[in-house]
C-alpha positions as CSV (number, residue, x, y, z in Angstrom):
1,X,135.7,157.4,207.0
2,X,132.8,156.2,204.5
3,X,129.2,156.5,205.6
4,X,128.0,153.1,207.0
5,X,126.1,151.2,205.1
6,X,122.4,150.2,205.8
7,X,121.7,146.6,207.0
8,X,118.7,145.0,207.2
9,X,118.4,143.9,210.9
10,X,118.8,140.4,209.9
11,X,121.1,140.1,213.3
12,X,118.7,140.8,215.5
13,X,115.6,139.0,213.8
14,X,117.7,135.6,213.6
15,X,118.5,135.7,217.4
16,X,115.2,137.7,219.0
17,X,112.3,137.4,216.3
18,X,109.8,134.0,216.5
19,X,110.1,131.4,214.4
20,X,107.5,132.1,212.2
21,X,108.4,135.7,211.8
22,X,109.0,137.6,208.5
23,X,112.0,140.6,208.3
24,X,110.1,143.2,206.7
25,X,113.0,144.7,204.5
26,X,110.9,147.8,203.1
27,X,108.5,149.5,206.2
28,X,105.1,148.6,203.3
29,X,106.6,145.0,203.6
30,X,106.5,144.7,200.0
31,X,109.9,142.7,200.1
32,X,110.0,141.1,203.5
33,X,112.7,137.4,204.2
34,X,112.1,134.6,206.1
35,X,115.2,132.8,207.1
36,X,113.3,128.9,206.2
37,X,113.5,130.4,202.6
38,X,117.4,130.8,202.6
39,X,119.8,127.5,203.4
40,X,122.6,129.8,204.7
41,X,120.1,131.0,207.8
42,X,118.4,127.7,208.1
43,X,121.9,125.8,208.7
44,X,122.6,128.5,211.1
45,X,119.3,128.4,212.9
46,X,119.8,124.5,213.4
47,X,123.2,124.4,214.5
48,X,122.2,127.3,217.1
49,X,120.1,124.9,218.5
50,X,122.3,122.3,218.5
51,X,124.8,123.8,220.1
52,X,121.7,125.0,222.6
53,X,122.3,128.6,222.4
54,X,119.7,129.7,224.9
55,X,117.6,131.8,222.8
56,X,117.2,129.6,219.8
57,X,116.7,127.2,222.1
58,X,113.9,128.9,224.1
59,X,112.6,129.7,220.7
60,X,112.6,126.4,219.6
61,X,110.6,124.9,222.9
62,X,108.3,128.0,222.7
63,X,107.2,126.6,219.0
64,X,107.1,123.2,220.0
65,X,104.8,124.2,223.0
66,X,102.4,125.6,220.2
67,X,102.3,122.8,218.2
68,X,102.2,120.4,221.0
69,X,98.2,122.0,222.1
70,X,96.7,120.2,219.1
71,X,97.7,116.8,220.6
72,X,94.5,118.0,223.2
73,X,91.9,118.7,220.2
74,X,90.7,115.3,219.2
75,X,89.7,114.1,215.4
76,X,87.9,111.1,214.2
77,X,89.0,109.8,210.8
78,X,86.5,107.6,209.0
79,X,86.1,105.2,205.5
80,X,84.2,102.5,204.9
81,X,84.8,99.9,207.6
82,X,85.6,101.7,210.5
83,X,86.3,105.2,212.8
84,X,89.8,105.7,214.4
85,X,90.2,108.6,217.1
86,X,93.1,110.5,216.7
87,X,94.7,114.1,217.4
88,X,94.9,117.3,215.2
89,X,98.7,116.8,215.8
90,X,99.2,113.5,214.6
91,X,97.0,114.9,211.7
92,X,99.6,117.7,210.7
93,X,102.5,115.0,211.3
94,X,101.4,112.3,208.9
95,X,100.9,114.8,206.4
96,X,104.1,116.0,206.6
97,X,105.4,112.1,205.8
98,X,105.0,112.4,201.7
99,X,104.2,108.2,201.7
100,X,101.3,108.5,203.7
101,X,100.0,112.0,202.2
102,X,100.3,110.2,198.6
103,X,97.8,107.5,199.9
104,X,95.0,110.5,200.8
105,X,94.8,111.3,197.0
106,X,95.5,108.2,195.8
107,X,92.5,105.9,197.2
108,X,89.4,105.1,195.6
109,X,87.3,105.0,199.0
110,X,87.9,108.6,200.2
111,X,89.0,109.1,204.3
112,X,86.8,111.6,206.2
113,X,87.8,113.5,208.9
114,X,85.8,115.6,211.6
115,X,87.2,117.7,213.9
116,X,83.7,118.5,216.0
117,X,83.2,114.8,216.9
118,X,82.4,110.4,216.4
119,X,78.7,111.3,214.4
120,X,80.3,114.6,212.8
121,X,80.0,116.8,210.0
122,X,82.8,115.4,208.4
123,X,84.7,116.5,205.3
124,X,86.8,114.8,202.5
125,X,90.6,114.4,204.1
126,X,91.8,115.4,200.7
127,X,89.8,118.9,200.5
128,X,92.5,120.1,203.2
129,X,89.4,122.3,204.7
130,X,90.8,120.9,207.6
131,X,94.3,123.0,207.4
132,X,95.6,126.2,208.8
133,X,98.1,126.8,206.3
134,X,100.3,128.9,209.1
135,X,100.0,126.0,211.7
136,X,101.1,123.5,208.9
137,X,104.5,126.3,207.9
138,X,105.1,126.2,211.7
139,X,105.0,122.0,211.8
140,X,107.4,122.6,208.4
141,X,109.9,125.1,209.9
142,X,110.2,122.5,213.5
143,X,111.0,120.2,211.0
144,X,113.6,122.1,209.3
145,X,115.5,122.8,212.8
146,X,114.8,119.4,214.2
147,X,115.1,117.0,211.4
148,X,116.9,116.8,207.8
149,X,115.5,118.2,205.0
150,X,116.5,119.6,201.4
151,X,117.0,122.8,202.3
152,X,116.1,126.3,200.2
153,X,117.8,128.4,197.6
154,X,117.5,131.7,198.0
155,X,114.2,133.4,198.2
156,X,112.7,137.0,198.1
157,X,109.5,137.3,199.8
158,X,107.2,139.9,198.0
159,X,103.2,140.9,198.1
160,X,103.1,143.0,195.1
161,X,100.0,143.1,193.3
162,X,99.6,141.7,189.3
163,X,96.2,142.4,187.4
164,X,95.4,139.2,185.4
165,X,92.8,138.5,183.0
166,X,91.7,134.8,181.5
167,X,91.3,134.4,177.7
168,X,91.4,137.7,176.6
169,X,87.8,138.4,178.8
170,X,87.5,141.8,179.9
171,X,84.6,140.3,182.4
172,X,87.4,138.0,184.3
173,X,90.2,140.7,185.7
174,X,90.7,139.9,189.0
175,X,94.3,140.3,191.1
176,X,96.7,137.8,192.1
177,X,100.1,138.4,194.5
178,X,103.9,138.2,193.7
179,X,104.6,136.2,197.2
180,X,108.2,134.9,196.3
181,X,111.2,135.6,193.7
182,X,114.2,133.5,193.6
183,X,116.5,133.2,190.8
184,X,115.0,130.4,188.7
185,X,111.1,131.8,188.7
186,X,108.2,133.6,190.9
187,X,105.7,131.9,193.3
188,X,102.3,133.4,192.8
189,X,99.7,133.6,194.9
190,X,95.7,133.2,194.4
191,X,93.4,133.8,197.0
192,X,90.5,132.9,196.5
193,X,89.4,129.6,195.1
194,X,87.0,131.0,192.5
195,X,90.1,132.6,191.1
196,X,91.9,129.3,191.1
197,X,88.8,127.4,189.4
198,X,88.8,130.2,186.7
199,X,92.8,129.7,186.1
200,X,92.4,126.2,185.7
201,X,89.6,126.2,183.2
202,X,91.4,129.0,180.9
203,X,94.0,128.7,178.0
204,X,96.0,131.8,178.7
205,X,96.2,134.3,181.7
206,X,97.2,137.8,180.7
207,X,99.4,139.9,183.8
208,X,99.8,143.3,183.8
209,X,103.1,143.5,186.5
210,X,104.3,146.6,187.1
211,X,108.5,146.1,186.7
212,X,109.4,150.0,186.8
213,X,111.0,149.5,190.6
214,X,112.5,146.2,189.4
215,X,113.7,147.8,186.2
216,X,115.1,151.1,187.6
217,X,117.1,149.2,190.5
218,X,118.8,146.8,188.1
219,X,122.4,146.8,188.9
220,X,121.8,149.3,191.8
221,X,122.9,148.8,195.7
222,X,120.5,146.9,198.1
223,X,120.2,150.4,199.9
224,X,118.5,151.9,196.7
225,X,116.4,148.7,196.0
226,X,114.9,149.5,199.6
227,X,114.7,153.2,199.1
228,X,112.7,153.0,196.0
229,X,110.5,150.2,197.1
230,X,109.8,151.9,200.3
231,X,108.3,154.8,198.5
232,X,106.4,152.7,195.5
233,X,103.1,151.7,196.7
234,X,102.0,149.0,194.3
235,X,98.6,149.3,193.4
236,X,96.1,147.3,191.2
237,X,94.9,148.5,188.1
238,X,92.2,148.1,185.5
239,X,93.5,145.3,182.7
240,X,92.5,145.7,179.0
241,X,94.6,143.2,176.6
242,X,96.7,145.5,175.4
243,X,97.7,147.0,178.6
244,X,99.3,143.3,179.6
245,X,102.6,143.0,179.2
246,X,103.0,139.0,180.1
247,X,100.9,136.0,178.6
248,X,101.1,133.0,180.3
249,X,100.0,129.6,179.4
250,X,97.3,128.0,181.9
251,X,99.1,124.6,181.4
252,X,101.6,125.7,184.0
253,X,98.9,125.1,186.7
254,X,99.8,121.4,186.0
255,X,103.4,121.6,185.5
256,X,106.4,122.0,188.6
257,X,104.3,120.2,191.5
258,X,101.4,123.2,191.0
259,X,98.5,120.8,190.5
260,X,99.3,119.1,193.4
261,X,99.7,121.7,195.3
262,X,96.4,123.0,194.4
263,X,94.7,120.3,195.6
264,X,96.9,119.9,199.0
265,X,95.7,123.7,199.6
266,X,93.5,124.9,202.4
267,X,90.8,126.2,199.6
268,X,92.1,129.7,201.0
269,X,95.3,130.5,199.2
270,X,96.7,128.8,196.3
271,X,100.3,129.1,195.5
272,X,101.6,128.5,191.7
273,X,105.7,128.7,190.8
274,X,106.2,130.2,188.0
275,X,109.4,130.0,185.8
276,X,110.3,133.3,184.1
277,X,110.8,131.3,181.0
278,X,106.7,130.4,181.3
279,X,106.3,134.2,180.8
280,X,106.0,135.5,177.2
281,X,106.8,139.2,176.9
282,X,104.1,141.1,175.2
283,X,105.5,144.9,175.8
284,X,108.2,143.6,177.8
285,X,110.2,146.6,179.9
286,X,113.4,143.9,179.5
287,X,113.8,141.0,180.1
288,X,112.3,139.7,183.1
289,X,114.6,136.6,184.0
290,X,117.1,139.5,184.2
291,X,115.4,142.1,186.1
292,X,114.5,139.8,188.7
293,X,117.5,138.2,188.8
294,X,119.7,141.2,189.6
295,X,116.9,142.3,192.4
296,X,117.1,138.4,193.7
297,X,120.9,138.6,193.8
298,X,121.7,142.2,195.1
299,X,119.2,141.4,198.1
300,X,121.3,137.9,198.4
301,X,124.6,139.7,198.8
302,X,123.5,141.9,201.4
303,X,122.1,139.4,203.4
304,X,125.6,136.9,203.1
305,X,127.5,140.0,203.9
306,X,125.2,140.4,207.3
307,X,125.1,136.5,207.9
308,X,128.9,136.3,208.0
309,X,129.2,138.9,210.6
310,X,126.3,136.8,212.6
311,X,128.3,134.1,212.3
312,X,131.7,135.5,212.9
């Protein structure tokens, strides 16, 4: 009889873990999955529900029963000619309608909000200050459950630091996150907005990403992706130009939805997708479409192999 092969808990952590939990699939959580990133687990989540299996269900009321304490904390929203009196809820809820979020950006008279009270301080709706960016990805995954929406391709979650430089300025290295890897490109994160300001107002962005793990797994079993990224601790480094082994044009900030979703952001934490075509090898290790796209589909594979028996 063969040795049994390692799973990933993804059973248990679809029928006993909170919505808005991650599966850590390395103990660093340097690769982690949520099942809102995958449309395999998210059909399966919703037609739990729907077919009111108790725990999903109880899961789904417990969530709801979150979200449904900001209909108690009171906004005002003001312009010009008058002041309405509304609810944090109804807040997170029209922004989730993209017609009415369009109209926030889109005005010449700007909407205020405050969420102390009728004579303020208020704040610009369309700085976001206002949003918890984890309140607003619990309102997103209810929705995904509840209601229909285009639902994901596979995704990898990651937090694996990159050094990056702007313009070839030894005096700008700062660090940015791999949060996500799917098979068409890499969602980056920023966190802080000076960063953000910085990207936008450079022509290139050097990234020094350190692929060996990615490299060295290539074509190798989802056990020894998890084995060797248990034991890599990914840590940042200084950056000189010629230690970068990725350029990458600052006009991506304003291509695929990114500019938008900068300015939709909390000010906190920016998120930029990144295709691996937008990457331009300096002292590439391989090529990184590849590399990530064997890591992306080995961890896919594993997971449909555990989902069917979930399902079964």
């Amino acid at each position: 009889m063969g040795a049994r092969q390692p799973q990933s808990g993804l059973a248990s952590y679809l029928t006993e873990a909170p919505f808005d939990q991650e599966l850590n699939l390395t103990p660093n959580g340097n690769i982690s999955f949520h099942w809102a990133n995958w449309k395999t687990s998210s059909e399966y989540i919703k037609d739990q529900v729907k077919t009111d299996s108790p725990k999903h269900r109880q899961k789904l009321v417990a969530l709801s029963r979150e979200l449904d304490k900001l209909k108690k904390k009171t906004i005002w929203l003001k312009n010009k000619h008058k002041t309405l009196k509304s609810s944090m809820y109804d807040l997170y809820e029209s922004y989730l309608d993209p017609r009415i979020r369009m109209t926030w950006f889109d005005r010449e008279d700007e909407i205020l909000v405050s969420t102390h009270n009728e004579s303020g301080p208020y704040i610009t709706l369309s700085s976001m200050r206002w949003m918890d960016k984890d309140t607003f990805a619990s309102f997103v995954r209810r929705k995904l459950i509840t209601d229909f929406v285009p639902q994901r391709n596979f995704r990898v979650g990651l937090d694996i630091p990159v050094s990056v430089s702007f313009d070839n300025s030894p005096l700008t290295k700062t660090t940015f996150h791999l949060n996500q890897a799917s098979e068409m490109g890499l969602v980056i994160k920023v966190s802080s907005l000076s960063d953000i300001t910085k990207a936008l107002n450079s022509q290139v962005m050097y990234i020094n990403m350190d692929l060996a793990p990615f490299y060295e797994t290539m074509e190798n079993s989802f056990h020894q992706i998890i084995k060797t990224f248990s034991e890599t601790e990914f840590e940042e480094t200084e950056l000189h130009h010629e230690d970068a082994n990725f350029s990458l044009s600052a006009s991506v900030l304003r291509d695929y939805g990114n500019y938008d979703n900068i300015k939709a952001s909390d000010g906190k934490s920016f998120y930029i997708f990144v295709r691996y075509e937008d990457l331009v090898g300096l002292n590439p290790e391989g090529e990184v479409k590849t590399i990530f796209n064997s890591f992306v589909k080995t961890v896919e594979q594993q997971l449909e192999k555990e989902m069917k028996k979930v399902a079964a």
